[in-house]
TORLOPA-355359 format. One record per atom (N, C-alpha, C, O, CB): residue number from 1; atom name; x, y, z. Coordinates in steps of 0.02 Angstrom, whole numbers. Glycine has a CB too. Example, Ala and Ser with C-alpha at 12.3 -4.5 7.8 and 13.67 -1.06 7.14 Angstrom:
2
   n atom      u      v      w
   1    N    660   -284    390
   1   CA    615   -225    390
   1    C    660   -165    390
   1    O    712   -166    423
   1   CB    565   -224    452
   2    N    642   -112    354
   2   CA    684    -53    357
   2    C    645      2    394
   2    O    670     57    402
   2   CB    704    -30    286
! end
This chain:
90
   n atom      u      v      w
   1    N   2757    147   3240
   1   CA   2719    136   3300
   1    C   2682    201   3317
   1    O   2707    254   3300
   1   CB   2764    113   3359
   2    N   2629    199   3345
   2   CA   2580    247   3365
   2    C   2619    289   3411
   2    O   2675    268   3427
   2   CB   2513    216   3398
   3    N   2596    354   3440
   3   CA   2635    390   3483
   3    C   2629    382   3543
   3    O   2669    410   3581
   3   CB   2631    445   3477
   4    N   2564    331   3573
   4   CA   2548    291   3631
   4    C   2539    235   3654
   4    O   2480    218   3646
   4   CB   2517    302   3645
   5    N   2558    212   3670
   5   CA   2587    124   3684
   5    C   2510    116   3685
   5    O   2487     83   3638
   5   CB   2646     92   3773
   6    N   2452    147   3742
   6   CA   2390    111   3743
   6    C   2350    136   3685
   6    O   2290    130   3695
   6   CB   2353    119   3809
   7    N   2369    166   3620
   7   CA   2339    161   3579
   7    C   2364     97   3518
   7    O   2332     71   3473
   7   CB   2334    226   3564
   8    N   2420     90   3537
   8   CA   2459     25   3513
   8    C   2427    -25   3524
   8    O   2409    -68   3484
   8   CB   2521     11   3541
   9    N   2414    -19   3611
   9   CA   2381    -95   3628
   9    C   2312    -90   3593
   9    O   2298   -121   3542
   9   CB   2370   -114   3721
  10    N   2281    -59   3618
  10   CA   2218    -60   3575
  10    C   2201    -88   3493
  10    O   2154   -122   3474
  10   CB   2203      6   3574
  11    N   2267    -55   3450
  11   CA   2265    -71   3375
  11    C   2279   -169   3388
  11    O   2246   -214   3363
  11   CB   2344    -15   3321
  12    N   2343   -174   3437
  12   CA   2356   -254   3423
  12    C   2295   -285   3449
  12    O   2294   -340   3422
  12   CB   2426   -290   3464
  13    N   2235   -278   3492
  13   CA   2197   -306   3502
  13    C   2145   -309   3476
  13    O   2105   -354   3487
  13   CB   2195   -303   3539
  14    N   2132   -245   3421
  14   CA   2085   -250   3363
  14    C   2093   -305   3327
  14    O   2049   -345   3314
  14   CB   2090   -199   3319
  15    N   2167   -308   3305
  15   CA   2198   -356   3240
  15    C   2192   -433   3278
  15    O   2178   -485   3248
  15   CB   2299   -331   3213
  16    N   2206   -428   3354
  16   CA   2203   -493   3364
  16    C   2122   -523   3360
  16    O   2109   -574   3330
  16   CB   2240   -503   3431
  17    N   2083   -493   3388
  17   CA   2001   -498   3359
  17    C   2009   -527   3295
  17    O   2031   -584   3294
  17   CB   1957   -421   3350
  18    N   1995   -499   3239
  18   CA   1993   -490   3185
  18    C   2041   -550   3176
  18    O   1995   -590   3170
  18   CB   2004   -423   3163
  19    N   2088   -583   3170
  19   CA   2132   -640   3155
  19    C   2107   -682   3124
  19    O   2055   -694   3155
  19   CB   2156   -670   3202
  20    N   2110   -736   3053
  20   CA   2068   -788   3038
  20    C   2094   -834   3069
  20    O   2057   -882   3078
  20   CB   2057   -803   2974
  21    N   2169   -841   3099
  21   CA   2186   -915   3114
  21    C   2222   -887   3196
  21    O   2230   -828   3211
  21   CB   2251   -963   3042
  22    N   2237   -939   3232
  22   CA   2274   -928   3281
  22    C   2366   -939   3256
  22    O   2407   -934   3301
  22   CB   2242   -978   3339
  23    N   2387   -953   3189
  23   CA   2437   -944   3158
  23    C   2443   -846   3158
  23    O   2483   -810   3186
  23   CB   2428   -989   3082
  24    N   2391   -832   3121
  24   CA   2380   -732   3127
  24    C   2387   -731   3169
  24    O   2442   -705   3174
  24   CB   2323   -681   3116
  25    N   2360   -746   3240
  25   CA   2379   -714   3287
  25    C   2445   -713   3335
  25    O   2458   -670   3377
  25   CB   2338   -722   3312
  26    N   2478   -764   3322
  26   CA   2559   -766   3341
  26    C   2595   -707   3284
  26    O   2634   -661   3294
  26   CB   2597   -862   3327
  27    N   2572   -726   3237
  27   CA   2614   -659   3183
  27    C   2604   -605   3206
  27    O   2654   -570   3217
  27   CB   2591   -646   3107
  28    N   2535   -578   3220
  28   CA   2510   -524   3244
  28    C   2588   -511   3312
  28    O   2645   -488   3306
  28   CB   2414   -541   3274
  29    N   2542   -544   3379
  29   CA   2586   -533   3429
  29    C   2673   -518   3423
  29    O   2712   -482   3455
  29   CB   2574   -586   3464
  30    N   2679   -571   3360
  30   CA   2759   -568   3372
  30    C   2767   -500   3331
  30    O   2809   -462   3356
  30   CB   2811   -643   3338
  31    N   2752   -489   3303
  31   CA   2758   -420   3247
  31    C   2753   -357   3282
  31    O   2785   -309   3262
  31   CB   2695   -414   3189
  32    N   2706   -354   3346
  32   CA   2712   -313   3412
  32    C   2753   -324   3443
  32    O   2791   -278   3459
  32   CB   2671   -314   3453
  33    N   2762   -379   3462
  33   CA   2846   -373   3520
  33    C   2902   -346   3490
  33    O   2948   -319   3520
  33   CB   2883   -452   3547
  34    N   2895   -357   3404
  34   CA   2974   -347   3379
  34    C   2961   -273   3371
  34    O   3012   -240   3378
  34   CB   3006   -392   3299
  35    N   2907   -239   3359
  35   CA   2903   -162   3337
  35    C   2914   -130   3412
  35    O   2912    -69   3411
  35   CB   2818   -136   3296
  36    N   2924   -157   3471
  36   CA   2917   -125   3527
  36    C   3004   -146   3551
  36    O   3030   -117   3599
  36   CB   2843   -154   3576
  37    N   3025   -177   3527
  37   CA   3109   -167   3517
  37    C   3145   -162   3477
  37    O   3202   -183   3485
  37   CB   3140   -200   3533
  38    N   3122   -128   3408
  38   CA   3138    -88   3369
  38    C   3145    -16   3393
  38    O   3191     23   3381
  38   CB   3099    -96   3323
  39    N   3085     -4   3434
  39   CA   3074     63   3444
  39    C   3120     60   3561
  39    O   3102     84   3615
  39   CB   2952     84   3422
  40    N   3164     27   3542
  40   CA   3194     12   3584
  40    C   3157     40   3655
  40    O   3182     83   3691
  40   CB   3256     32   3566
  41    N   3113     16   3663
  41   CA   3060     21   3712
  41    C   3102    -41   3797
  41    O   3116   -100   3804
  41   CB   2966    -18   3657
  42    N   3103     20   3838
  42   CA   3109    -30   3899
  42    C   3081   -102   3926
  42    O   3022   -121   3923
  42   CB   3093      4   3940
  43    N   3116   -125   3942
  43   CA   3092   -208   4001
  43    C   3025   -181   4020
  43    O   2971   -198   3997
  43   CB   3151   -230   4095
  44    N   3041   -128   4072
  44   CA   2977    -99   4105
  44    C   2919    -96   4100
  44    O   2874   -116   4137
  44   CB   2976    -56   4110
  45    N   2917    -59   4027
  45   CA   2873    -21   3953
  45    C   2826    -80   3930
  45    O   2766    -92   3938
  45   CB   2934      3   3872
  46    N   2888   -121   3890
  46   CA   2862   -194   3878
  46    C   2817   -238   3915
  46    O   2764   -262   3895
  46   CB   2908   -229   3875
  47    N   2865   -250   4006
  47   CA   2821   -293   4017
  47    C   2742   -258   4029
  47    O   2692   -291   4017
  47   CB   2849   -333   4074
  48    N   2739   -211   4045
  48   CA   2661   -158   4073
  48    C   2627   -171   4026
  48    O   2572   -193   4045
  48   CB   2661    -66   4081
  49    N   2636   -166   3932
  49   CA   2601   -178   3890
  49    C   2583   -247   3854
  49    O   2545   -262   3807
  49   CB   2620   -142   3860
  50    N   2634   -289   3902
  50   CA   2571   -359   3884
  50    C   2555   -373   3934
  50    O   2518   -422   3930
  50   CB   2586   -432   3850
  51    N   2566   -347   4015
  51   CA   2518   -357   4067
  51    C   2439   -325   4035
  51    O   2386   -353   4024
  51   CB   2549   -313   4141
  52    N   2463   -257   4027
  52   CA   2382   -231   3984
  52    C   2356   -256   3937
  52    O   2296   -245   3946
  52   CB   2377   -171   3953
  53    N   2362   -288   3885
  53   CA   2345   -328   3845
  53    C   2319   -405   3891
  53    O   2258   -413   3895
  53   CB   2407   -331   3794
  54    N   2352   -445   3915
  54   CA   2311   -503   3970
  54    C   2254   -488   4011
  54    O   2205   -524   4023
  54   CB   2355   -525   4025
  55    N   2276   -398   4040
  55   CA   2209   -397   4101
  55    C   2162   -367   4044
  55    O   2107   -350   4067
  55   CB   2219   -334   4190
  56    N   2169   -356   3978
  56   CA   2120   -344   3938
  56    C   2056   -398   3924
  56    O   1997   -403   3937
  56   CB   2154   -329   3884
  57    N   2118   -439   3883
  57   CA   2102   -507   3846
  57    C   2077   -542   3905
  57    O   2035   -584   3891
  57   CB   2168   -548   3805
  58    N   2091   -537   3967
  58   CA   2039   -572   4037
  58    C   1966   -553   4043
  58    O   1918   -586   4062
  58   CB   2066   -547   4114
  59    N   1973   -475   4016
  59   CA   1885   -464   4030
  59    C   1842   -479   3986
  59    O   1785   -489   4007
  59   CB   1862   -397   4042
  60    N   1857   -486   3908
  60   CA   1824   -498   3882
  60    C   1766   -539   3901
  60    O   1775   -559   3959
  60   CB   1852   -509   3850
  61    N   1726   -553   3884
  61   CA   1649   -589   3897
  61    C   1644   -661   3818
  61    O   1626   -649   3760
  61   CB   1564   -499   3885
  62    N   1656   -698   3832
  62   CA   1642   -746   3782
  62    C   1551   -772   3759
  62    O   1531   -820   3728
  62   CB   1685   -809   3813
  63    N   1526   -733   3781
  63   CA   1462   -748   3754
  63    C   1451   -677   3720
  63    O   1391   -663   3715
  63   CB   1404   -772   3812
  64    N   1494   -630   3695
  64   CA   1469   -568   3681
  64    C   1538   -563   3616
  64    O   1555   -510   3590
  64   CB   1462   -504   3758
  65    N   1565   -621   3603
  65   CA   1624   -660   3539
  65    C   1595   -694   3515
  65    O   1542   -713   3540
  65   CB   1688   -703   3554
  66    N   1615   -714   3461
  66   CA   1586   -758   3394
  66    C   1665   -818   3418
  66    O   1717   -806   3449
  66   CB   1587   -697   3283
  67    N   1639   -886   3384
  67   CA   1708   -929   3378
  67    C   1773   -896   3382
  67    O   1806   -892   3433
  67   CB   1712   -964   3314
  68    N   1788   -874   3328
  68   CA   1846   -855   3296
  68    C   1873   -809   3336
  68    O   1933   -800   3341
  68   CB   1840   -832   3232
  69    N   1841   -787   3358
  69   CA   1868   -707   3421
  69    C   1890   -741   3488
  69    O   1947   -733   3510
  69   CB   1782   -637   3451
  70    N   1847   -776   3518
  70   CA   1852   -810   3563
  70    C   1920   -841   3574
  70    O   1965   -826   3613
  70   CB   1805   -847   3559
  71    N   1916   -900   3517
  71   CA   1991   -953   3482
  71    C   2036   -858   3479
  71    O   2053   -838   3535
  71   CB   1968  -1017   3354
  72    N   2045   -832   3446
  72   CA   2082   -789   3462
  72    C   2128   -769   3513
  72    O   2189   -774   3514
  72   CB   2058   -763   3459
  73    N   2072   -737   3570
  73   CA   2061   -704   3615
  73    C   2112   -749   3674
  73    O   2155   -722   3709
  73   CB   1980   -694   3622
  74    N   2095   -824   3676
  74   CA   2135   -874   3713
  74    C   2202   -916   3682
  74    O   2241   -951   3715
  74   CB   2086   -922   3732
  75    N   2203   -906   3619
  75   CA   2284   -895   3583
  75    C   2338   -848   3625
  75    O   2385   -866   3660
  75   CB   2274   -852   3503
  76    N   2311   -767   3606
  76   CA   2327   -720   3633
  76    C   2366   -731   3717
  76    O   2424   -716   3732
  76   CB   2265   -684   3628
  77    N   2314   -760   3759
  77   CA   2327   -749   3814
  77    C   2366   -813   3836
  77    O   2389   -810   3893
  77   CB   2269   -729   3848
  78    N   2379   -882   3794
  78   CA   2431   -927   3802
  78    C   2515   -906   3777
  78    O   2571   -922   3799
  78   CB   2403   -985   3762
  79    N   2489   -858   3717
  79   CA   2571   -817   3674
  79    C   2593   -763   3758
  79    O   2651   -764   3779
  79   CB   2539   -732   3564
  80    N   2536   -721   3797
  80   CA   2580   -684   3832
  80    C   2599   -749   3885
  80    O   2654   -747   3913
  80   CB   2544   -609   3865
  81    N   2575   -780   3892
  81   CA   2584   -813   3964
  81    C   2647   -856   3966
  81    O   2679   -877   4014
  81   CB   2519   -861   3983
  82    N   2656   -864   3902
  82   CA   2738   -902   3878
  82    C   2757   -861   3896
  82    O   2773   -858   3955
  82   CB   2771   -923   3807
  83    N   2767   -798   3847
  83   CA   2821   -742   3852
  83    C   2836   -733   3919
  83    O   2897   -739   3930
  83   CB   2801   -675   3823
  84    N   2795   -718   3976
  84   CA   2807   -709   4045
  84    C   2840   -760   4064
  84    O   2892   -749   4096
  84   CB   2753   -699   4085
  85    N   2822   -825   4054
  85   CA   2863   -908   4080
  85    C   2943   -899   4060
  85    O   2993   -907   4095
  85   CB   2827   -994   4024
  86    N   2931   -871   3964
  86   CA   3003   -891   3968
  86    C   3073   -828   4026
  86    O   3128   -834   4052
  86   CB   3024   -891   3870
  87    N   3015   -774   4015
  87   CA   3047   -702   4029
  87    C   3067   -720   4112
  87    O   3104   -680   4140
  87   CB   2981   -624   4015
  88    N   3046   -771   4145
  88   CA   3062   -764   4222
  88    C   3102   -852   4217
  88    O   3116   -890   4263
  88   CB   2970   -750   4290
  89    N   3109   -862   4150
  89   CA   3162   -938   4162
  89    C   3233   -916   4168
  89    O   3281   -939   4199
  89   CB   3161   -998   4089
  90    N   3224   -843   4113
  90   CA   3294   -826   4068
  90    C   3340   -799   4117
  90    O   3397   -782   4099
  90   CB   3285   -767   4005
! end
């Protein structure tokens, strides 16, 4: 993992761009959540960096995305919005 979580976020949101399928992009995401409790990273830590990643993936502009980025971009922001659902069921 990078030595800064918001250079972290930044790399997962390159890769999530870049994704050919919205299958990549659950791999992507989940491959970030598990490297961020590997690196036994706080509740706290965690939740701040997919709040930053959502209020990211919110500003985007969909007329300034191609398809695939777009389809991405709203993958992305249904994978955090679980994670938060299940994280306040548990």
């Amino acid at each position: 993992m990078l030595t800064s979580t918001d250079e972290y976020r930044g790399q997962v949101i390159r890769k999530v761009l870049f994704a050919g399928s919205q299958e990549e992009v659950c791999h992507i995401l989940d491959l970030a959540m598990k490297d961020l409790d590997l690196h036994e990273t706080n509740k706290a830590t965690t939740i701040i960096f997919t709040d930053k990643i959502l209020d990211e993936l919110d500003h985007f502009n969909p007329m300034n995305k191609n398809a695939q980025e777009w389809s991405n971009i709203n993958m992305a922001r249904i994978y955090f919005h679980r994670i938060k659902l299940h994280d306040t069921v548990q």
